[in-house]
C-alpha positions as CSV (number, residue, x, y, z in Angstrom):
1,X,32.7,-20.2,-60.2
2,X,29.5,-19.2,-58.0
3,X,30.2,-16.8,-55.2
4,X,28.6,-17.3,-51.9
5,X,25.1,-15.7,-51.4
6,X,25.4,-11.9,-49.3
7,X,22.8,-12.7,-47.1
8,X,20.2,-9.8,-46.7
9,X,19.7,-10.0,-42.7
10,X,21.0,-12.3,-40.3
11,X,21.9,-15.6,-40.9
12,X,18.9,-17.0,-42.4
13,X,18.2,-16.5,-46.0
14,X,15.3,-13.4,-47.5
15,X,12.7,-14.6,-50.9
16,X,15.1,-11.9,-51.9
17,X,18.4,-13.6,-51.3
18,X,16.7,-16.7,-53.0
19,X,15.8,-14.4,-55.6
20,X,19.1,-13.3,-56.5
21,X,21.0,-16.7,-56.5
22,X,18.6,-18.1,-58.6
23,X,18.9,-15.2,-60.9
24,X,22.7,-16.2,-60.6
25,X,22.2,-19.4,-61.6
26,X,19.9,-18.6,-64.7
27,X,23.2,-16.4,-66.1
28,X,25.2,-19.2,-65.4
29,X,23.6,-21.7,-66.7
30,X,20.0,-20.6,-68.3
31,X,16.6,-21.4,-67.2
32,X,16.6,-25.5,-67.7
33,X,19.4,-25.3,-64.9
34,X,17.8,-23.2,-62.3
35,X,16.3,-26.0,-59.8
36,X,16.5,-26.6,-56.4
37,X,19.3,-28.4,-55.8
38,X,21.4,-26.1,-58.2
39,X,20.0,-23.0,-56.1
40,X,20.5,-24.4,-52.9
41,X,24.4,-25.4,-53.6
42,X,24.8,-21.6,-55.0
43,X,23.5,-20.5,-51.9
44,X,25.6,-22.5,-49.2
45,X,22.1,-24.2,-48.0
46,X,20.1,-26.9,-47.1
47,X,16.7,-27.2,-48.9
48,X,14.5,-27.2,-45.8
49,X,15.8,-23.2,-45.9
50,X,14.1,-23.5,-49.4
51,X,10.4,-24.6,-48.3
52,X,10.2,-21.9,-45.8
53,X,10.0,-19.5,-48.4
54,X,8.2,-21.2,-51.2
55,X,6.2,-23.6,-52.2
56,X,8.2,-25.0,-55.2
57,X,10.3,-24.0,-58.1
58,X,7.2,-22.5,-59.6
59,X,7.2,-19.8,-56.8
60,X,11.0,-19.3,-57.2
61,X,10.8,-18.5,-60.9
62,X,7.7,-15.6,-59.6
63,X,9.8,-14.3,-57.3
64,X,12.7,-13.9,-59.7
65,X,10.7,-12.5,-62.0
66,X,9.5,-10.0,-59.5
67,X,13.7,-9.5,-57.9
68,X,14.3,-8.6,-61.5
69,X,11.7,-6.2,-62.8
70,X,12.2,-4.3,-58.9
71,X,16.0,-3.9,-60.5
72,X,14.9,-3.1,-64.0
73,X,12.3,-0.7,-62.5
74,X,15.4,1.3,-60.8
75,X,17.5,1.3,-63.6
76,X,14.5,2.7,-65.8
77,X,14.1,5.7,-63.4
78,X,18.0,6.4,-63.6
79,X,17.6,6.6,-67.4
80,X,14.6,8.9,-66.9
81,X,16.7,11.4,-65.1
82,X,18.7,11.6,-69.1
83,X,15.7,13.9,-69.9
84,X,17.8,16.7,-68.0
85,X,20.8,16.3,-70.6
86,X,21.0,17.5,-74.1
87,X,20.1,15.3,-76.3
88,X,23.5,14.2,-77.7
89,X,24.7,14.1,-74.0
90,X,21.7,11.5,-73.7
91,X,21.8,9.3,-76.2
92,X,26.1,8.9,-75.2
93,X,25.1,8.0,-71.8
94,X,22.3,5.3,-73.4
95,X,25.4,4.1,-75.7
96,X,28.1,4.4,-73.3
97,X,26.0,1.3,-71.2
98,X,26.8,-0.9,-74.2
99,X,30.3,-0.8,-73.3
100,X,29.3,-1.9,-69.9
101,X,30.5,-5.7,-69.7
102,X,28.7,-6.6,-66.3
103,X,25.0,-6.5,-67.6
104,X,25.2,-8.6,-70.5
105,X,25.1,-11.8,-69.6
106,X,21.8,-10.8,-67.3
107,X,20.5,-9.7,-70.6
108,X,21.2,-12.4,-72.3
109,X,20.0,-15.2,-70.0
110,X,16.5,-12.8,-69.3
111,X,15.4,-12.0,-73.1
112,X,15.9,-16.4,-73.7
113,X,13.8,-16.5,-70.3
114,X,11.0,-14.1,-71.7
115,X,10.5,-16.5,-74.4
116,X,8.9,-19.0,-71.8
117,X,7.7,-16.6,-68.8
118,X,5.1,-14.1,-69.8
119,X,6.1,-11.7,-67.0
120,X,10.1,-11.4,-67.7
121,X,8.5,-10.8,-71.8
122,X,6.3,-7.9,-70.5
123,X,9.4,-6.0,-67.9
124,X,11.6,-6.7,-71.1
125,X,9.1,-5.2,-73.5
126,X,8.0,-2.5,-71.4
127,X,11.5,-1.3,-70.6
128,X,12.3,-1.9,-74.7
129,X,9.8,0.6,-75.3
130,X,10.7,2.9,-72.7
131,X,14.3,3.2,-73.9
132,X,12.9,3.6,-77.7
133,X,11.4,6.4,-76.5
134,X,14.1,8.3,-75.1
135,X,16.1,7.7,-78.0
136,X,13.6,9.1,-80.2
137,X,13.0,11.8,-78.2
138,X,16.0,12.7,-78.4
139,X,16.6,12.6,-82.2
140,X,13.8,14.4,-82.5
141,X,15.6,17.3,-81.0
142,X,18.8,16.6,-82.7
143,X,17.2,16.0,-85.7
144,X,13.4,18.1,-86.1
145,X,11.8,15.3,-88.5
146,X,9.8,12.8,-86.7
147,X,9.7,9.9,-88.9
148,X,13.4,10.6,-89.3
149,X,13.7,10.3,-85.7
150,X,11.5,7.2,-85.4
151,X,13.3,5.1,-88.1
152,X,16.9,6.0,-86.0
153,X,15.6,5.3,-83.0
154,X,14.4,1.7,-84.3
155,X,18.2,1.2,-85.9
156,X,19.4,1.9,-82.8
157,X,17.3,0.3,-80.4
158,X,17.6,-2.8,-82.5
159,X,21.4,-2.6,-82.9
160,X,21.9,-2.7,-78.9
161,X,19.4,-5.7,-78.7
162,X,21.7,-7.5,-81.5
163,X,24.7,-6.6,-79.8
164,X,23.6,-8.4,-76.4
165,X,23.5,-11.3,-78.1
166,X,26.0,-10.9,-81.0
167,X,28.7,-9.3,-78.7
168,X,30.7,-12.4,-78.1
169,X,31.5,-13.0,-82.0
170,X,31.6,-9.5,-83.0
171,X,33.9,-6.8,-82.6
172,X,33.3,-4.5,-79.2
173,X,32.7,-0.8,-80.7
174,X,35.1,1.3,-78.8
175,X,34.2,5.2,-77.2
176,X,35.2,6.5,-80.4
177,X,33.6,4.3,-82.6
178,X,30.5,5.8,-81.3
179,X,31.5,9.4,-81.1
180,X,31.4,8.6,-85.3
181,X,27.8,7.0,-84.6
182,X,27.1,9.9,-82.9
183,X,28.6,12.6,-86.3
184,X,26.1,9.8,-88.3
185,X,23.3,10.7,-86.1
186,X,23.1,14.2,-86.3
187,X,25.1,17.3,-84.8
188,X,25.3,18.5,-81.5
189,X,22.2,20.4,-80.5
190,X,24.4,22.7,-77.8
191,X,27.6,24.5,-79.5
192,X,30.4,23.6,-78.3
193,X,32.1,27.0,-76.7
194,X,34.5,28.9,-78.7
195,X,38.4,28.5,-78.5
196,X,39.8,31.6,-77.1
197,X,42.7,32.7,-79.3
């Protein structure tokens, strides 16, 4: 069931606000769906409110584009701040947003989008990359062989893309499922402290 838009200032609708519900109706529905009319009846209004903001659907799928790689751009900084962590600590926090039911469907409807729009392919792509990199960083640590570290991180990488669009058939790993991933992967780079007697 759609949700009625928060609108960003006002009463009048932002490119922003347009942004989003549109994004809402792409995870709701996929790409094919998201047209004016669809937009306009997520949103609450009329589509004069639609024209003063773009031109046409054209410039409605840029600007959603652009809403979502802003958002990706955020959450891509937030990762970057894992450097600070041990390396086991980092690659939980990576896994533990698997678990995470909320994003899923975004990524799901955005990867099927970037097989059509050349700008959600290169966000996607760039922050694929980006996230293969601090995995591999960190197995390198854990781990001291590079090539070692390159072929887990690909495993890895690849197993979280399958599981955005496998998840719904396939069993959810649970936290300590992936605490045995994690004994797979390699040990614990900080000891633990000892247990006082």
């Amino acid at each position: 069931m759609a949700t009625q838009v928060r609108r960003s200032r006002g009463s009048r609708l932002t490119a922003d606000d347009w942004a989003a519900a549109a994004l809402d109706v792409l995870v709701a529905e996929g790409i094919g769906a998201v047209d004016i009319n669809a937009v306009c009846r997520h949103a609450g209004v009329t589509r004069g409110s639609f024209y003063w903001h773009f031109a046409d659907l054209a410039a409605l799928h840029a600007a959603m584009a652009e809403h979502w790689s802003a958002q990706t751009r955020e959450v891509l900084e937030q990762l970057a701040e894992l450097d600070l962590l041990p390396p086991r600590e980092r690659l939980r926090a990576m896994t533990m947003r698997l678990l995470d039911d909320s994003n899923w469907g975004v990524e799901r409807a955005l990867r099927d989008w970037a097989r059509t729009e050349p700008t959600v392919a290169e966000v996607i792509a760039d922050g694929d990359r980006f996230v293969f990199s601090l995995v591999e960083g960190a197995l390198l640590e854990l781990r001291g062989d590079p090539a070692e570290a390159r072929v887990l991180a690909g495993l890895l990488v690849y197993a979280g893309i399958g599981f955005a669009h496998g998840r719904s058939g396939l069993p959810k790993p649970t936290a300590e499922e992936i605490e045995r991933l994690f004994d797979l992967v390699g040990p614990d780079a900080t000891p633990s402290s000892p247990t006082e007697s």
